[in-house]
N, C-alpha and C positions, 0 to 999 in steps of 0.2 A: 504494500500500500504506500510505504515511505520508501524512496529510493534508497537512502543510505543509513536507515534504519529495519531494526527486526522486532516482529511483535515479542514480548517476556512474556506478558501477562497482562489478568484484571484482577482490579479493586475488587472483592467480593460483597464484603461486607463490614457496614462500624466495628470496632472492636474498643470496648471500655471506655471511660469516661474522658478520656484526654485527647480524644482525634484518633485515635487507632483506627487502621486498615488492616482489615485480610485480604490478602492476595493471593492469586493463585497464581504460580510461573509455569506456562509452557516451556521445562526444558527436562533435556535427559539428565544432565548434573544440577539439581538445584542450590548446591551449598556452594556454588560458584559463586553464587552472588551475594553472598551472607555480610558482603562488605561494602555492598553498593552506598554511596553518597548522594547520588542523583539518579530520577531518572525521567524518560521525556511521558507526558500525558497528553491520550489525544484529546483535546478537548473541542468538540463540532470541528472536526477535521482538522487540526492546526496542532500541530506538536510543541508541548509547555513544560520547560524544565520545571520540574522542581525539587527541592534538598531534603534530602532524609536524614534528620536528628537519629533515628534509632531504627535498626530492622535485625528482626529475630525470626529464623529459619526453625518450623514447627513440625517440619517432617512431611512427606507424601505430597509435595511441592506447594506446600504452603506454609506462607509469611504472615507476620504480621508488619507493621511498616505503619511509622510515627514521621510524618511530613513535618518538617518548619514551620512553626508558625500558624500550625492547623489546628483549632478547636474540635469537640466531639460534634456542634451543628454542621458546622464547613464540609465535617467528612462524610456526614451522609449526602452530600452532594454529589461526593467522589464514585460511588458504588454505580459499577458496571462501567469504569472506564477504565478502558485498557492503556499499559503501561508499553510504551518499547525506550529502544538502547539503543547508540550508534552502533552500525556492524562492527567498526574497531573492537567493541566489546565483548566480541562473544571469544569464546577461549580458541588457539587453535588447534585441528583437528591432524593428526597422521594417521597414514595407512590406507588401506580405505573407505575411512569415515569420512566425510566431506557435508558442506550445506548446502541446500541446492544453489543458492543466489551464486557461492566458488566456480560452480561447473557449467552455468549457462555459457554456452560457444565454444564449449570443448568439443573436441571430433569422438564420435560413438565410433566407437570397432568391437564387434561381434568374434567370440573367438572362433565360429564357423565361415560366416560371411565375410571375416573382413570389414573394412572399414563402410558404413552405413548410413551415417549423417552427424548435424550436429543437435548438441541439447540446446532445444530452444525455450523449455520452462519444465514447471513444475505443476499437475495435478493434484489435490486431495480427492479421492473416490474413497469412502467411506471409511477412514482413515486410514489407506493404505494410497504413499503416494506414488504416483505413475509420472516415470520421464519423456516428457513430449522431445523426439528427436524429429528433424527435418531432415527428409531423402528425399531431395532434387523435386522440391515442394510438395511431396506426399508425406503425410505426420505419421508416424510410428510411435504407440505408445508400449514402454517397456514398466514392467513395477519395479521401482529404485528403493529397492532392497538390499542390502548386503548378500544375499542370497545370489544374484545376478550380476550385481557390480562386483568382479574379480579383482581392479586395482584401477587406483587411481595416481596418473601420470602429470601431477602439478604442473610441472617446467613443462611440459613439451603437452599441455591442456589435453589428455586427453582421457576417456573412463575405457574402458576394456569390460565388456557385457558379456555373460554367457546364459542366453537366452533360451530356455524350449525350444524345442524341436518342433518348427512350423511356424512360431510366432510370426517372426520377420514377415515369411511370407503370406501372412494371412491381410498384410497392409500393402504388398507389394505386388499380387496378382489380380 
């Protein structure tokens, strides 16, 4: 949604009498952020820093989180607004673990077919995402799972897929 931000998470809910927020973070390491100071809020579309006096990580990706300056009224404002992060922020990834935003315009190569196309986004289908690759303006969509992605080649952009037998060609005939 923001170009050179990533969603974390949403305000859930007030928590106690001094402005608290629950938060819930979308991420696979949540204790990554147990030291955040800021973070951006979308507010009617428009990304608004604000500073966090105090945040305590409560387990099963959920925060609580004491804004600056923020009353218990104020925060019930805040519920249901989601929080993101400059991409800078997110931790980095080896091997081949990658975020999809890294890999959009790397070259797809298939370990049977050969090279195939490139990735040009990323689907959620029912929470399992699928890699939109472009072959020579036909979309090929593969599920970008660890399962399929065999390695991923930073420097020289490229993922290495090993696809089902037939997939490709079920986009390509």
């Amino acid at each position: 949604m923001y170009k050179d931000y990533f969603y974390l998470g949403t305000l859930t809910k007030p928590f106690g009498l001094k402005g608290g927020l629950c938060a819930f973070f979308d991420a696979d390491n949540p204790e990554h952020y147990q030291t955040l100071t800021a973070v951006f809020l979308d507010l009617d579309g428009e990304l608004i820093p604000y500073q966090i006096d105090k945040i305590q990580y409560r387990g099963r990706n959920q925060f609580i989180i004491q804004f600056a300056g923020m009353n218990a009224e104020e925060a019930k404002e805040f519920v249901q607004v989601d929080l993101y992060l400059p991409l800078s922020a997110l931790p980095p990834l080896e091997g081949n673990h990658f975020y999809f935003h890294e890999v959009i315009g790397f070259q797809v190569v298939d370990q049977e077919r050969g090279p195939i196309g490139t990735c040009t986004g990323f689907m959620e289908l029912s929470n399992n995402p699928v890699m939109q690759i472009d072959c020579q303006g036909r979309e090929i969509l593969i599920p970008a799972s660890q399962q399929f992605v065999t390695k991923v080649d930073r420097d020289g952009k490229v993922l290495y897929v090993e696809t089902p037998e037939g997939l490709i060609d079920v986009y390509l005939s």
